[in-house]
C-alpha positions in Angstrom: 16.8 31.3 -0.9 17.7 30.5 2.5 14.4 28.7 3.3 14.9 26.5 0.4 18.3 25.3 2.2 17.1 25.2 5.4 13.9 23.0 4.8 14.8 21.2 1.8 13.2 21.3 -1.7 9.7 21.8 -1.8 9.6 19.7 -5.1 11.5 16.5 -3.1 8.7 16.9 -0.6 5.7 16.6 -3.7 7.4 13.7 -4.9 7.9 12.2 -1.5 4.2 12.5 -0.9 2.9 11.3 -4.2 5.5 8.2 -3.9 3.7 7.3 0.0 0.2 8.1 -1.9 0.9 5.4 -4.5 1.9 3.1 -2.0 -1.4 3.2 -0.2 -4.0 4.5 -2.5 -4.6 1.4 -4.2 -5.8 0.0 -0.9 -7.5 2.9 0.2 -9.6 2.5 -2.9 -10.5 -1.1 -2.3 -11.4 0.0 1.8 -13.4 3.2 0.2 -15.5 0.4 -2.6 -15.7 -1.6 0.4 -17.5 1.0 2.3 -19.6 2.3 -0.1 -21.3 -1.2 -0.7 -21.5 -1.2 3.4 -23.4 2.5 2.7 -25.7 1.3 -0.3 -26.6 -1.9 1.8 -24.9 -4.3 -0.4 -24.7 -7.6 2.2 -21.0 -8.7 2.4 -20.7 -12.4 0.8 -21.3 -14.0 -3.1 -24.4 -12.2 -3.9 -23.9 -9.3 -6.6 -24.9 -6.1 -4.8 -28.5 -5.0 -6.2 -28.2 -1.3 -5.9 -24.3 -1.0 -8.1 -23.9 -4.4 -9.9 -20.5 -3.1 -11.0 -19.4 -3.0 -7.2 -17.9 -6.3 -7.1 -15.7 -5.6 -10.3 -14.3 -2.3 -9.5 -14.0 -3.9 -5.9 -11.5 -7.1 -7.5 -9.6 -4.6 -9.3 -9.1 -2.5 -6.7 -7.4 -5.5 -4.9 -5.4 -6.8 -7.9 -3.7 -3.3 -8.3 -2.7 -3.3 -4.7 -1.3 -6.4 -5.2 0.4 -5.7 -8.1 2.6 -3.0 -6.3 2.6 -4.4 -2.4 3.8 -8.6 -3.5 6.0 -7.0 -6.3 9.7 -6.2 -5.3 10.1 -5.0 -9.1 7.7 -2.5 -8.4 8.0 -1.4 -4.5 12.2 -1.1 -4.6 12.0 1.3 -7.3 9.1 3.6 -5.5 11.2 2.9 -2.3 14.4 4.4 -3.9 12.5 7.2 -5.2 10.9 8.2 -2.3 14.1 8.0 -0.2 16.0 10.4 -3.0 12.9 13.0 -2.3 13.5 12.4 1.7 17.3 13.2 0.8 16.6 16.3 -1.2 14.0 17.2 1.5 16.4 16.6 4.0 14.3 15.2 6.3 15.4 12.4 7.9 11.6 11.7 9.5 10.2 11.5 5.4 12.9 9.0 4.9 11.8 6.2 7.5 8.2 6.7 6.8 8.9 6.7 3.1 10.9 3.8 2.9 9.9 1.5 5.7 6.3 2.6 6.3 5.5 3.1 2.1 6.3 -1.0 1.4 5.0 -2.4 4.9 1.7 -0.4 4.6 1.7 -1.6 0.7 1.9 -5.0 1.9 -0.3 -4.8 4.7 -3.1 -2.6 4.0 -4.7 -5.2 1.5 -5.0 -7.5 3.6 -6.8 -5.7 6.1 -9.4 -5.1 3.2 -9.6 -8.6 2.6 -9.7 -9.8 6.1 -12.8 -7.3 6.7 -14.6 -8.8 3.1 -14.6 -12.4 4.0 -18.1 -14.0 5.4 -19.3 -17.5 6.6 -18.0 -19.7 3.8 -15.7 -17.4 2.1 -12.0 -19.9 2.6 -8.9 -17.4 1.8 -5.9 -19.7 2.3 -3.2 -20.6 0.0 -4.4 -23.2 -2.0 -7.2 -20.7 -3.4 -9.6 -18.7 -2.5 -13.1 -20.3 -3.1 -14.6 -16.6 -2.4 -17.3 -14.9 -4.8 -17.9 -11.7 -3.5 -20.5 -9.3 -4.7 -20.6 -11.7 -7.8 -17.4 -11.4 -8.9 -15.2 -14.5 -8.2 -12.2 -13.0 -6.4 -9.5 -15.9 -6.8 -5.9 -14.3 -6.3 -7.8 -11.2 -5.2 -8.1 -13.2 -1.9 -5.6 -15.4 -2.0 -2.7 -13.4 -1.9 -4.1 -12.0 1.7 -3.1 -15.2 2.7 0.3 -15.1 1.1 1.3 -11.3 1.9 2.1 -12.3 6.0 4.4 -14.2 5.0 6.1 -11.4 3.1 6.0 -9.4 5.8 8.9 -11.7 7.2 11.1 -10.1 5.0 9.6 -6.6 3.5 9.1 -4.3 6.6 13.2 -6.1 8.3 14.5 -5.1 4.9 12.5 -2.1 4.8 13.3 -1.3 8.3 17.4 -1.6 7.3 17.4 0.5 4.0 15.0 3.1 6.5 18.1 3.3 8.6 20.8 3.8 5.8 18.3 6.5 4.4 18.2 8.0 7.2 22.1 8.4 8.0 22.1 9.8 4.4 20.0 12.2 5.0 20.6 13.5 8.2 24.7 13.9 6.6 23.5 15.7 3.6 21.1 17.9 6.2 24.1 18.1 8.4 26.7 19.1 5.4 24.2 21.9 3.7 23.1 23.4 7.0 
């Protein structure tokens, strides 16, 4: 029983990992469709990949889930607060930065990496609408919101960055109380 006081609860730390992984798995699916039409040969731009015709749709909503969770304060405080109760059960002080700072930004951020490495010659991502068909699909806010999310990121990793902090004190107390 000691070990369980000493390093926390190894259910905290399950839920503190599955909270990051459903901060950044949406993304990570849209990078791995990505690179699997890079694999097949499918030529990045409007034309519907040959080899997997279904590339381009799986690809969009790929891009739309991110979205939904990295623009959506609804969605990201409450995985945010969850992950920073599993840092505080875990008692790890570490866990609660990169859970609550790192989880949102990377949310935020990680999509538009993906789109930034799917545009082509003729492919316009800006804010009045993305003009982009890629791999047949028509992407439309799949694109767009690449060009909105920076200016998120104005406010979600500063934020992110101050409730880290607070977490953190939290944390290293309740470490500090049940040592």
């Amino acid at each position: 029983m000691t070990t369980l006081r000493k390093n926390g609860h190894p259910l905290a730390k399950t839920v503190w990992l599955l909270g990051l992984l459903a901060f950044v798995a949406p993304a990570a699916a849209a990078w791995a469709i990505l690179g699997v039409g890079r694999y097949e040969g499918c030529e990045i731009g409007a034309a519907a990949c040959s080899r997997l015709p279904e590339l381009g749709e799986f690809f969009k909503h790929a891009l739309d889930i991110s979205w939904l969770l990295g623009m959506n304060a609804v969605a990201v405080i409450p995985l945010g607060l969850v992950v920073a109760l599993a840092a505080i059960l875990a008692r790890s002080p570490g866990r609660a930065f990169i859970g609550v700072f790192g989880g949102p930004t990377a949310a935020l951020l990680l999509p538009v990496l993906v789109v930034m490495n799917a545009i082509y010659p003729g492919c316009n991502v800006d804010e009045g609408g993305a003009s982009c068909t890629f791999w047949g699909v028509a992407m439309g806010d799949s694109f767009t919101s690449a060009s909105i999310a920076p200016w998120l990121a104005y406010i979600i990793p500063p934020v992110g960055f101050a409730a880290a902090v607070v977490v953190m004190a939290v944390t290293y107390i309740v470490k500090r109380q049940r040592a």
